[in-house]
Biopython code that builds the backbone (N, CA, C, O; Angstrom):
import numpy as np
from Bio.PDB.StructureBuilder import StructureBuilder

atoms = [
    (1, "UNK", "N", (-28.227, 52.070, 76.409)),
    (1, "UNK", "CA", (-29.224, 52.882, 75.793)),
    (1, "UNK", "C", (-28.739, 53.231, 74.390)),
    (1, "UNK", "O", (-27.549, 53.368, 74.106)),
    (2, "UNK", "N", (-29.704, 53.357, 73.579)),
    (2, "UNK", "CA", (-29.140, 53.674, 72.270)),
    (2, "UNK", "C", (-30.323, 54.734, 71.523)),
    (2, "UNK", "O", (-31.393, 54.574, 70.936)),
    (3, "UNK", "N", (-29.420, 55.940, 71.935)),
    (3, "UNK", "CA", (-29.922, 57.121, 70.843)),
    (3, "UNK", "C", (-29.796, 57.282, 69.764)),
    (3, "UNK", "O", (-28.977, 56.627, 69.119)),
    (4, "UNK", "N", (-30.820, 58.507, 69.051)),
    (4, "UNK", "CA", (-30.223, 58.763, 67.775)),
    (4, "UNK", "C", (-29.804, 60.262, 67.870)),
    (4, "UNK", "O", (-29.705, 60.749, 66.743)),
    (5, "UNK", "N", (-29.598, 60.920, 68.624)),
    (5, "UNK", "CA", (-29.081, 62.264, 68.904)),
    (5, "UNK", "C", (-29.865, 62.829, 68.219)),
    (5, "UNK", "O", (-29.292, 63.855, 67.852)),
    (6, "UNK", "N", (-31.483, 62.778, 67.538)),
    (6, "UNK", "CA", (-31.518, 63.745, 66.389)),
    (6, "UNK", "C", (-32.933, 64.601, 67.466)),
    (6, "UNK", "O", (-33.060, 65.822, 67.375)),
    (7, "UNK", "N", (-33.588, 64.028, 68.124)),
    (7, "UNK", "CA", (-34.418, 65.197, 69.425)),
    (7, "UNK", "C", (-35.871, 65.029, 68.671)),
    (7, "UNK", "O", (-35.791, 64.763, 67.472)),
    (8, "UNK", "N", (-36.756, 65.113, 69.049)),
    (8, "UNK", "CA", (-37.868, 65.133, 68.792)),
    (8, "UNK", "C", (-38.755, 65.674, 67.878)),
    (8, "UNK", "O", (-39.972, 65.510, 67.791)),
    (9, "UNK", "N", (-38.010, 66.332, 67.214)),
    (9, "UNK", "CA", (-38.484, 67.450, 66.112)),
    (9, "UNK", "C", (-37.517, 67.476, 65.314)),
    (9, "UNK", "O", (-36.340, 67.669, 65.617)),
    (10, "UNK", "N", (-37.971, 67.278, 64.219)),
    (10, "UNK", "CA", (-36.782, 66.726, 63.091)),
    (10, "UNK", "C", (-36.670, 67.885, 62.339)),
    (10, "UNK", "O", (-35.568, 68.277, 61.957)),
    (11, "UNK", "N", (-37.921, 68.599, 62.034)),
    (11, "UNK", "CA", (-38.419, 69.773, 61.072)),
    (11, "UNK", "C", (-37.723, 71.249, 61.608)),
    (11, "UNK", "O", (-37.688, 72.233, 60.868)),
    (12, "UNK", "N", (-37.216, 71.255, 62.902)),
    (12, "UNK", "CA", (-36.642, 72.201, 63.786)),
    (12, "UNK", "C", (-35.219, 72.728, 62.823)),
    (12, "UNK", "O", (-34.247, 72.002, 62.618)),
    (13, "UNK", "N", (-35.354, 74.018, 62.357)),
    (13, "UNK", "CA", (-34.451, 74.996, 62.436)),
    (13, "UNK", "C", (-32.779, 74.585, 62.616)),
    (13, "UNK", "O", (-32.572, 73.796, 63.539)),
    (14, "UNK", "N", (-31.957, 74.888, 62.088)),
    (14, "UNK", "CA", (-30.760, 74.026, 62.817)),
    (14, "UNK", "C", (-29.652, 74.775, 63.771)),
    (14, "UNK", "O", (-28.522, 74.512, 64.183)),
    (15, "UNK", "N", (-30.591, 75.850, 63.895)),
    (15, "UNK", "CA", (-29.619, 76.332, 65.692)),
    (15, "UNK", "C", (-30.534, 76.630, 66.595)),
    (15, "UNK", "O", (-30.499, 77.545, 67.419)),
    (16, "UNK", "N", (-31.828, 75.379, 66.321)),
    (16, "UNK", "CA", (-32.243, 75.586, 67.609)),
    (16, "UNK", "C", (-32.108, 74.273, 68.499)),
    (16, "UNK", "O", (-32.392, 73.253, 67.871)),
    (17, "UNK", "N", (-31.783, 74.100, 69.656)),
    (17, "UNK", "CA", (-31.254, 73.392, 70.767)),
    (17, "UNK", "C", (-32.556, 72.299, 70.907)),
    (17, "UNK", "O", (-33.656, 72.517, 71.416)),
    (18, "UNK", "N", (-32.197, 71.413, 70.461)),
    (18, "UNK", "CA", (-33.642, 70.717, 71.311)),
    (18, "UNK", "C", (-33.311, 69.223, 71.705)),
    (18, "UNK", "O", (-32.124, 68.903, 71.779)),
    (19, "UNK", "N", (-34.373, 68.220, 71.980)),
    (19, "UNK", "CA", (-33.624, 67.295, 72.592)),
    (19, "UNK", "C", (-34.476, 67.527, 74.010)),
    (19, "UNK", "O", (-34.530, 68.592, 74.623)),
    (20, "UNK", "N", (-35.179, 66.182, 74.411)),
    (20, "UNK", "CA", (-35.578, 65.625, 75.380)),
    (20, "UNK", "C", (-35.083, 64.121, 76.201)),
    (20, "UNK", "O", (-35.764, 63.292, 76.806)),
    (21, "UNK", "N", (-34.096, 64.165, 76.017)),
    (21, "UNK", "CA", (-33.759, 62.700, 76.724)),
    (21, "UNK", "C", (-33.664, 62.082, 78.146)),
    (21, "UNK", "O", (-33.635, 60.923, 78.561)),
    (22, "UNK", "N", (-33.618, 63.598, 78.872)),
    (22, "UNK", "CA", (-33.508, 63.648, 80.245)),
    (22, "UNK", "C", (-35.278, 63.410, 80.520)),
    (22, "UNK", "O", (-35.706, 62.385, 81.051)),
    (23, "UNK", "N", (-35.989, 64.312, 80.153)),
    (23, "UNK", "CA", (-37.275, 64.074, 80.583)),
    (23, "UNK", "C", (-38.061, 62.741, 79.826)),
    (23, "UNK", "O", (-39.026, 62.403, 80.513)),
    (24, "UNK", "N", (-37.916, 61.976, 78.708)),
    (24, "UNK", "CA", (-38.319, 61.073, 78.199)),
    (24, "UNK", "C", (-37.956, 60.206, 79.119)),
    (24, "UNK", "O", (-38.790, 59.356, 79.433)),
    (25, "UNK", "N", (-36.774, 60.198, 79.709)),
    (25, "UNK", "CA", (-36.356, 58.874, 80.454)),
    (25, "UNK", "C", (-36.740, 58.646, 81.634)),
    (25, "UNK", "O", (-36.738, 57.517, 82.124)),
    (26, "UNK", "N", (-37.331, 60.281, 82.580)),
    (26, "UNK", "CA", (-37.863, 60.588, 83.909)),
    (26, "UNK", "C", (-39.281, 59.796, 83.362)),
    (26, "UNK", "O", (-39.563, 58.729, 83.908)),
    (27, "UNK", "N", (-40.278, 60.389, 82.148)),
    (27, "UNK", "CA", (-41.635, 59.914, 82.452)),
    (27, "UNK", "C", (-41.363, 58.316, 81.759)),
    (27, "UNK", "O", (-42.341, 57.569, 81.714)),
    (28, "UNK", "N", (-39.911, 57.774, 81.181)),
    (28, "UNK", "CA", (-40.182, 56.024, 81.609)),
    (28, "UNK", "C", (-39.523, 55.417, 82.369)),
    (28, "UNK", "O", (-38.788, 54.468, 82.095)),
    (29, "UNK", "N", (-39.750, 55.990, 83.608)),
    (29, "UNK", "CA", (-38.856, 55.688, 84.957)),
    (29, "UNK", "C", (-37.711, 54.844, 84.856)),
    (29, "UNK", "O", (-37.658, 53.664, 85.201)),
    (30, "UNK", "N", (-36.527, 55.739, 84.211)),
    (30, "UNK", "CA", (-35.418, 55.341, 83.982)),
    (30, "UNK", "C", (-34.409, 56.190, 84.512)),
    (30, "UNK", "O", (-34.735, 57.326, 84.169)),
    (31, "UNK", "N", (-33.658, 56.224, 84.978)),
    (31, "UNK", "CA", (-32.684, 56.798, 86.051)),
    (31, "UNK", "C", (-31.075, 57.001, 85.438)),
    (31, "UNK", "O", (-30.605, 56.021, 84.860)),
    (32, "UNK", "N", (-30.510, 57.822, 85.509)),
    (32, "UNK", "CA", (-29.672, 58.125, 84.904)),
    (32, "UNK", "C", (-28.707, 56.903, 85.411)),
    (32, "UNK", "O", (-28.038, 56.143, 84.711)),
    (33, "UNK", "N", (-28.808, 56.931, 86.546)),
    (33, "UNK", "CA", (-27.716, 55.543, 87.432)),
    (33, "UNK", "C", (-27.931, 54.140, 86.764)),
    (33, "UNK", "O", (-27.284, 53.095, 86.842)),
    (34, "UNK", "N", (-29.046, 54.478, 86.095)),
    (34, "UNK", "CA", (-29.595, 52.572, 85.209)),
    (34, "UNK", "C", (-28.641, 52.676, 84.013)),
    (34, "UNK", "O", (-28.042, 51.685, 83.596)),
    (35, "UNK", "N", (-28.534, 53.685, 83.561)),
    (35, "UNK", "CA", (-27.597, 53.932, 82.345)),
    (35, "UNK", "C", (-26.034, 53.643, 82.497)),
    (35, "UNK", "O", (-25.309, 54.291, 83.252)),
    (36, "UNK", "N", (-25.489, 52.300, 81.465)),
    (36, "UNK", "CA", (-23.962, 52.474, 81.777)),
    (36, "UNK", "C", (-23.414, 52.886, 80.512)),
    (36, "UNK", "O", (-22.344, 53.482, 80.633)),
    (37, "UNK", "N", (-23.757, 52.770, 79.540)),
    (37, "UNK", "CA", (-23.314, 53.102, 78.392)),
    (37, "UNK", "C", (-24.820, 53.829, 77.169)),
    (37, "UNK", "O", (-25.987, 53.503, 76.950)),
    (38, "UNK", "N", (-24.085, 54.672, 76.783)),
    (38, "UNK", "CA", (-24.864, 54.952, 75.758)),
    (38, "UNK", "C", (-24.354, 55.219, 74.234)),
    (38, "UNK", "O", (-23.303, 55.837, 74.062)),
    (39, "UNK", "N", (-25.164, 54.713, 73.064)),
    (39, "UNK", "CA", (-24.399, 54.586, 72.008)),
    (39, "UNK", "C", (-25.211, 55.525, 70.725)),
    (39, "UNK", "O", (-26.187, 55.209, 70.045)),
    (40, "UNK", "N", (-24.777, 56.184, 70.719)),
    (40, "UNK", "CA", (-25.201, 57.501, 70.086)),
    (40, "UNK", "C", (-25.015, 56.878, 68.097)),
    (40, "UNK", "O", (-23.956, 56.652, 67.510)),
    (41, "UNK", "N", (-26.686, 56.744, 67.442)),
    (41, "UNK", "CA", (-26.405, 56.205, 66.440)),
    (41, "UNK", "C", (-26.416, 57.101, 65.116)),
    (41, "UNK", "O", (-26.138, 56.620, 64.017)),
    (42, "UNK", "N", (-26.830, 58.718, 65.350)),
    (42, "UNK", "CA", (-26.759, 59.648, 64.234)),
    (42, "UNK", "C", (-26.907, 61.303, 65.117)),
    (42, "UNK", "O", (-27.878, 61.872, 65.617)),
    (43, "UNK", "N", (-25.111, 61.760, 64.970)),
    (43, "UNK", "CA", (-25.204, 62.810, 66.062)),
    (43, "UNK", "C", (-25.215, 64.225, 65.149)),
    (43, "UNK", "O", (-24.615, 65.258, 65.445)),
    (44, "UNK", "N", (-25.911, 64.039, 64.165)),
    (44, "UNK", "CA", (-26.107, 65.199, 62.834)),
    (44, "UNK", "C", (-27.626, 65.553, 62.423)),
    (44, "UNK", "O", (-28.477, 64.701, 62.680)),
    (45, "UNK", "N", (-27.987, 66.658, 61.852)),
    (45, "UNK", "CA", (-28.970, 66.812, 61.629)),
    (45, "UNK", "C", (-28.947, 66.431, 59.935)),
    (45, "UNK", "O", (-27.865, 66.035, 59.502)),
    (46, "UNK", "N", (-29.876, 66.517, 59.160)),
    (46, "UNK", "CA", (-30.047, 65.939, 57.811)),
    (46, "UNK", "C", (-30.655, 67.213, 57.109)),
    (46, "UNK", "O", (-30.961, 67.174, 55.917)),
]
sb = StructureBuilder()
sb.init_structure("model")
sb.init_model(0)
sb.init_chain("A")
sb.init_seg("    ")
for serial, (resi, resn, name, xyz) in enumerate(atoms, 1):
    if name == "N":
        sb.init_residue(resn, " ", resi, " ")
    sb.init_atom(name, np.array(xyz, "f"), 0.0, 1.0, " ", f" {name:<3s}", serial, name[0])
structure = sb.get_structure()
């Protein structure tokens, strides 16, 4: 899997927590157990 760590809302405040990856991946029936690696491609906000 390859993220960009940056969450769904780019315009968001920068201490607020956000980030959907758990539920994006439930409604595209993807299972955490399908996942062996994940490669995180920008873990900063801008």
């Amino acid at each position: 899997m390859v993220n960009t760590s940056l969450g769904p809302e780019k315009q968001d405040p920068r201490d607020k927590i956000f980030g959907l990856l758990m539920e994006d991946m439930k409604a595209n029936g993807v299972t955490v157990d399908e996942v062996d690696l994940v490669v995180l491609t920008h873990v900063h906000r801008d």
